[in-house]
SERO-4910 file (N, C-alpha, C, O; in steps of 0.05 Angstrom, whole numbers):
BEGIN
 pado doro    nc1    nc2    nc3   cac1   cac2   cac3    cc1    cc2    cc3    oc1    oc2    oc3
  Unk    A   -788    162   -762   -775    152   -738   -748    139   -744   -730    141   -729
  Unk    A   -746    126   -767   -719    109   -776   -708    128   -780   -687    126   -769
  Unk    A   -709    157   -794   -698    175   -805   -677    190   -778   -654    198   -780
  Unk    A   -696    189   -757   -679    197   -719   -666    181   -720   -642    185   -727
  Unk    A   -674    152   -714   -652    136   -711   -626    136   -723   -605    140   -711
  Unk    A   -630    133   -744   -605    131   -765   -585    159   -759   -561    159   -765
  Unk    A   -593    171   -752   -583    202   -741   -569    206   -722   -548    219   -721
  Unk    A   -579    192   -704   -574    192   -685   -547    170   -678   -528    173   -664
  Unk    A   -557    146   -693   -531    128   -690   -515    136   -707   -494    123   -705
  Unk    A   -514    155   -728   -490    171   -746   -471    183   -725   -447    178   -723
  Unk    A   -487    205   -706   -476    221   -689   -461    206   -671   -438    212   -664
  Unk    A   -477    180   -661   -455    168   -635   -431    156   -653   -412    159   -638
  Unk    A   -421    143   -679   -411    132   -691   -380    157   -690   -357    155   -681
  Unk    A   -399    181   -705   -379    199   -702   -362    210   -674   -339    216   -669
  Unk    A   -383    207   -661   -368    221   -635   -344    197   -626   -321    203   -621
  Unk    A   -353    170   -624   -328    146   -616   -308    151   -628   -288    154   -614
  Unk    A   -306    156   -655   -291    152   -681   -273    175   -657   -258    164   -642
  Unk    A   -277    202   -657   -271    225   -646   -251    223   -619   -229    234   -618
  Unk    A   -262    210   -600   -256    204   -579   -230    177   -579   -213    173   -562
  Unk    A   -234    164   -597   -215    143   -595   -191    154   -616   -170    141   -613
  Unk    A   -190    173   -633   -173    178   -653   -159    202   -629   -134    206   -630
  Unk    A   -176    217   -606   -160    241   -583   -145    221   -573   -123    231   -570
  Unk    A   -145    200   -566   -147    182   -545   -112    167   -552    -93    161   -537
  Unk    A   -117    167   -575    -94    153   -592    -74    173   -594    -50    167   -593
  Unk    A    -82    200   -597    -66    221   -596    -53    224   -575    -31    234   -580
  Unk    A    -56    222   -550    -59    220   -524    -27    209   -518    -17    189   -528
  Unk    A    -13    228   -499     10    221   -486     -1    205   -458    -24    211   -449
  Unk    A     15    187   -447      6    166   -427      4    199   -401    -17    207   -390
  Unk    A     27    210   -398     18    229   -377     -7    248   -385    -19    259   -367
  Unk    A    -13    251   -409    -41    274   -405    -71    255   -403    -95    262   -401
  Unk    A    -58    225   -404    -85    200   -403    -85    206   -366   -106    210   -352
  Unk    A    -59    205   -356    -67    197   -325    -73    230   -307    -84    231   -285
  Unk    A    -64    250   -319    -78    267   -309   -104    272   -314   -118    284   -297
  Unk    A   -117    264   -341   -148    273   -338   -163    251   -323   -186    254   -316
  Unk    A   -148    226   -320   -162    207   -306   -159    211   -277   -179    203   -265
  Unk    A   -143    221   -264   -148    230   -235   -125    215   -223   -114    224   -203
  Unk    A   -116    196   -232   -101    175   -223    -58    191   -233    -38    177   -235
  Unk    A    -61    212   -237    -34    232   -240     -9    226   -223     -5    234   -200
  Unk    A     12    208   -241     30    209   -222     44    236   -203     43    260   -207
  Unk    A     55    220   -182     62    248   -167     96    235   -170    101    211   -174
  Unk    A    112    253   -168    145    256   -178    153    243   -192    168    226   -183
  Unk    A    148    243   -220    156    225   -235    148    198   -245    131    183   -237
  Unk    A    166    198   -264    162    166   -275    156    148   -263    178    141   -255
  Unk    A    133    126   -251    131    105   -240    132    114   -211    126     95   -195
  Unk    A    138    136   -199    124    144   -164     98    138   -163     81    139   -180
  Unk    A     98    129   -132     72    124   -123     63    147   -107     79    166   -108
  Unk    A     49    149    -96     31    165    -73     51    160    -52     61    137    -48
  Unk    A     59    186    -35     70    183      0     55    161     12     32    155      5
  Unk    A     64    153     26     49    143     56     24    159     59      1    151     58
  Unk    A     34    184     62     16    208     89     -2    210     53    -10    233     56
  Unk    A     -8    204     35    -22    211     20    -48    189     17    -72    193     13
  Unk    A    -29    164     21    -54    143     22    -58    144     42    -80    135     46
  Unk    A    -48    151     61    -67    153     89    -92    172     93   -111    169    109
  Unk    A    -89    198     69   -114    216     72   -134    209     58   -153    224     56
  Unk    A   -132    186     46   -159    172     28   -179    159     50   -182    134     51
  Unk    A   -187    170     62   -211    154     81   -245    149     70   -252    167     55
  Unk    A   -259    135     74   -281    127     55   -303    118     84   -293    106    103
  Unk    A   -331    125     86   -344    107    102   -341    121    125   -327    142    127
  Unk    A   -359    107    150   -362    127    175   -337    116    194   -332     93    187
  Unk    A   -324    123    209   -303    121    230   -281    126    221   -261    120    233
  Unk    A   -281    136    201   -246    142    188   -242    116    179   -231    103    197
  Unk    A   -248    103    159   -235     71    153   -221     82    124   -229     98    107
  Unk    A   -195     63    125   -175     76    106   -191     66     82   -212     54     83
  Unk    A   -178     74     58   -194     67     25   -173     44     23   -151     43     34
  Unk    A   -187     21      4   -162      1     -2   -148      8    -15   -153     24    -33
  Unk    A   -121     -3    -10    -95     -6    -19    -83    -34    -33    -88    -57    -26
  Unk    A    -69    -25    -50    -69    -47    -78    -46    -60    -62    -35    -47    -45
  Unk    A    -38    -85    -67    -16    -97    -65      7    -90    -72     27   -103    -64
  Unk    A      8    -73    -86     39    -60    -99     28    -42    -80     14    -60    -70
  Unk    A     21    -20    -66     15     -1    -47     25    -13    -18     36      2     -2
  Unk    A     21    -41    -12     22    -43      7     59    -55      7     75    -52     25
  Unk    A     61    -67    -19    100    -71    -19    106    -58    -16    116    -60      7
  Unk    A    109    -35    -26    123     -3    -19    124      1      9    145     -1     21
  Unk    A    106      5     19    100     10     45    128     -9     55    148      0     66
  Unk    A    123    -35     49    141    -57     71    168    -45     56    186    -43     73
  Unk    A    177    -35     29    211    -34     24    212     -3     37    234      7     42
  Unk    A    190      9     43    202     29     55    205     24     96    221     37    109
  Unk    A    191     10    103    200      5    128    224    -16    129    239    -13    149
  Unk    A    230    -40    109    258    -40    111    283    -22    110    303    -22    125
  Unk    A    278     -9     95    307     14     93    299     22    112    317     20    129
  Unk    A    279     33    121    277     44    150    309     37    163    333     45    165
  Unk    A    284     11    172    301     -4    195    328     -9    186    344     -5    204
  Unk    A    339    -15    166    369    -24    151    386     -1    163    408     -4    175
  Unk    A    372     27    157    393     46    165    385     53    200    388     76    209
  Unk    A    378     34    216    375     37    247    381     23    262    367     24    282
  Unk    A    403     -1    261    415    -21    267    402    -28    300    402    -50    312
  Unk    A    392     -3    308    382    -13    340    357    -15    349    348    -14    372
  Unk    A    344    -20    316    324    -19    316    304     -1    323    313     15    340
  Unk    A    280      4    318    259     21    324    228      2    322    219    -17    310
  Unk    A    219     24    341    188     13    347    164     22    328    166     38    309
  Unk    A    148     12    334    122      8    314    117     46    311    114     60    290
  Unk    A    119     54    343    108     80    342    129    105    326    121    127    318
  Unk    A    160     93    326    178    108    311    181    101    280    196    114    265
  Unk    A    165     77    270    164     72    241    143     93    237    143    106    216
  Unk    A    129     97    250    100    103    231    110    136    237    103    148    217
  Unk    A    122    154    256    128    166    251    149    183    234    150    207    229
  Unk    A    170    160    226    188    170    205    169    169    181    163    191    171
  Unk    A    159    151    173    143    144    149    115    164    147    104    166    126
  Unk    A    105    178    170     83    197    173     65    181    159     61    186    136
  Unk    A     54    164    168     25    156    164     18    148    194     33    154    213
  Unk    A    -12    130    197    -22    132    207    -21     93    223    -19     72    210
  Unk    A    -24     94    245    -27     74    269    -47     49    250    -41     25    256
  Unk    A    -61     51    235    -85     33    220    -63     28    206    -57      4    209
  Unk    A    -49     38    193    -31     28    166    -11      9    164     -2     -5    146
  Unk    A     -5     14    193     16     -1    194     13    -39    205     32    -54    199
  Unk    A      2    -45    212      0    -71    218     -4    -95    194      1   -119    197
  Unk    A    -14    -82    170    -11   -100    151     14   -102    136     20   -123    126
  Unk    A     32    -79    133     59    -76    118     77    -98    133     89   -116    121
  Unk    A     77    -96    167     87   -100    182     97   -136    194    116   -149    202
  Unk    A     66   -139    188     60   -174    187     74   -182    164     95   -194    166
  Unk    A     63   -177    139     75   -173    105    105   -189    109    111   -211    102
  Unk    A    122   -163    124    154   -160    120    157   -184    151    181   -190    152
  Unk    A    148   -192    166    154   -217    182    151   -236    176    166   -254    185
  Unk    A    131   -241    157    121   -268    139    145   -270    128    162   -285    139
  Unk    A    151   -258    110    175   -259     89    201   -259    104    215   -276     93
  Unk    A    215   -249    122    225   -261    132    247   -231    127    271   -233    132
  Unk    A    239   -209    118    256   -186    118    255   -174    140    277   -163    143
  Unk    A    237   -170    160    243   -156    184    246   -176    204    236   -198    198
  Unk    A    258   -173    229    244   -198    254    241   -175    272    248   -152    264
  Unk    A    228   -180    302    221   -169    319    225   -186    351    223   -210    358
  Unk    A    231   -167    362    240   -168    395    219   -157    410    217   -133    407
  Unk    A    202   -168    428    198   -163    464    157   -166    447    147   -178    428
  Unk    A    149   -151    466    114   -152    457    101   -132    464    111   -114    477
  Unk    A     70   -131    455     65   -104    447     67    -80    447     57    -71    426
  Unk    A     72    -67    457     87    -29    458    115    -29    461    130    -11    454
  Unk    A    121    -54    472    160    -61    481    165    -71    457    187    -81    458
  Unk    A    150    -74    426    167    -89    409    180    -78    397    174    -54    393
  Unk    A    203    -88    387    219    -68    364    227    -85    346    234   -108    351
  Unk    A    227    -76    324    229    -86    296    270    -84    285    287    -66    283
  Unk    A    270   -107    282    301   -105    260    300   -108    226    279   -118    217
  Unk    A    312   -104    214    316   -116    191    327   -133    190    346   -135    205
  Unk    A    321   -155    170    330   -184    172    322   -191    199    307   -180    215
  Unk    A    341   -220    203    337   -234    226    357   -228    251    369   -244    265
  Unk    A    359   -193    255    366   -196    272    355   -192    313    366   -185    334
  Unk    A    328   -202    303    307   -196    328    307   -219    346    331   -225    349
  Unk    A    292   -235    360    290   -254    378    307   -282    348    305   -283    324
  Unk    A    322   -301    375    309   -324    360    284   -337    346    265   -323    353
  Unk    A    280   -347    338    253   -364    328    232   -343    321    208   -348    323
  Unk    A    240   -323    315    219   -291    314    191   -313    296    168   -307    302
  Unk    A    193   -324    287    172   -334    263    151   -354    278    127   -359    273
  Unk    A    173   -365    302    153   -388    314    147   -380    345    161   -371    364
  Unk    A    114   -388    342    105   -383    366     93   -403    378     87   -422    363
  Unk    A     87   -406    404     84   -426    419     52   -434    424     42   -419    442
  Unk    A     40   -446    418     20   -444    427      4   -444    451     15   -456    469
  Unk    A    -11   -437    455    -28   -430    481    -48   -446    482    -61   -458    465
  Unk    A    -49   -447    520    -75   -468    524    -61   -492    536    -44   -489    553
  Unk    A    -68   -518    526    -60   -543    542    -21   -542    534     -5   -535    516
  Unk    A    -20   -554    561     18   -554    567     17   -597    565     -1   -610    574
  Unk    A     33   -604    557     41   -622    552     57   -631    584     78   -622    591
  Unk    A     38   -652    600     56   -669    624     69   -678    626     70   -695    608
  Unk    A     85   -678    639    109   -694    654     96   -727    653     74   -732    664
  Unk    A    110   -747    640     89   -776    645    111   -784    670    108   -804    683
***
């Protein structure tokens, strides 16, 4: 029985040895194509929009997560968007230049208002998005709702 064993952990010893010496041999692009994860155009490109949008996982179409560098991109590409549209455009004309999908866009979107790179004008279907601050005054501050403060 020691005699299998010992055999056997020869064989796994050899095979690591094997696998880590390919591994080492290994150009970074033939590591990310057998791993699945293959850049697409080049050096340091990410996935389209319309590409992470076709990752869906789970029942109702719910998108697959998206990494934080996935979701920056998203926001520097709806800035230039908007940079090169001085009259701004709406939620429903971002997501169509950018070809993704209505789900995708509300987190990029909030993202780039937080920060203070896009602002926005009017309310829901009437909104339109600028780059920088050129949208409502006070785009950042909102008023709260509910009790109004009296006249004493």
């Amino acid at each position: 029985m020691s005699n299998l064993k010992s055999t056997i952990e020869g064989l796994a010893r050899e095979f690591a040895t094997s696998i880590i010496s390919a591994l080492r041999a290994a150009s970074i692009d033939e590591l990310t194509d057998v791993s699945g994860l293959g850049r697409r155009g080049g050096r340091g490109a990410r996935p389209a929009v319309a590409e992470v949008a076709g990752r869906k996982r789970g029942r109702g179409g719910r998108l697959g997560r998206r990494s934080p560098a996935d979701i920056a991109q998203v926001v520097d590409e709806i800035v230039a968007l908007l940079e090169k549209s001085p009259e701004g455009l709406r939620a429903e004309q971002i997501r169509e230049a950018l070809a993704c999908q209505a789900k995708e866009l509300p987190r990029p979107l909030g993202d780039a208002l937080a920060a203070g790179r896009i602002s926005k004008s009017g309310q829901k279907r009437a909104t339109t998005y600028f780059a920088g601050a050129k949208g409502e005054a006070g785009a950042g501050k909102r008023r709260a709702r509910g009790r109004r403060k009296r006249a004493a």
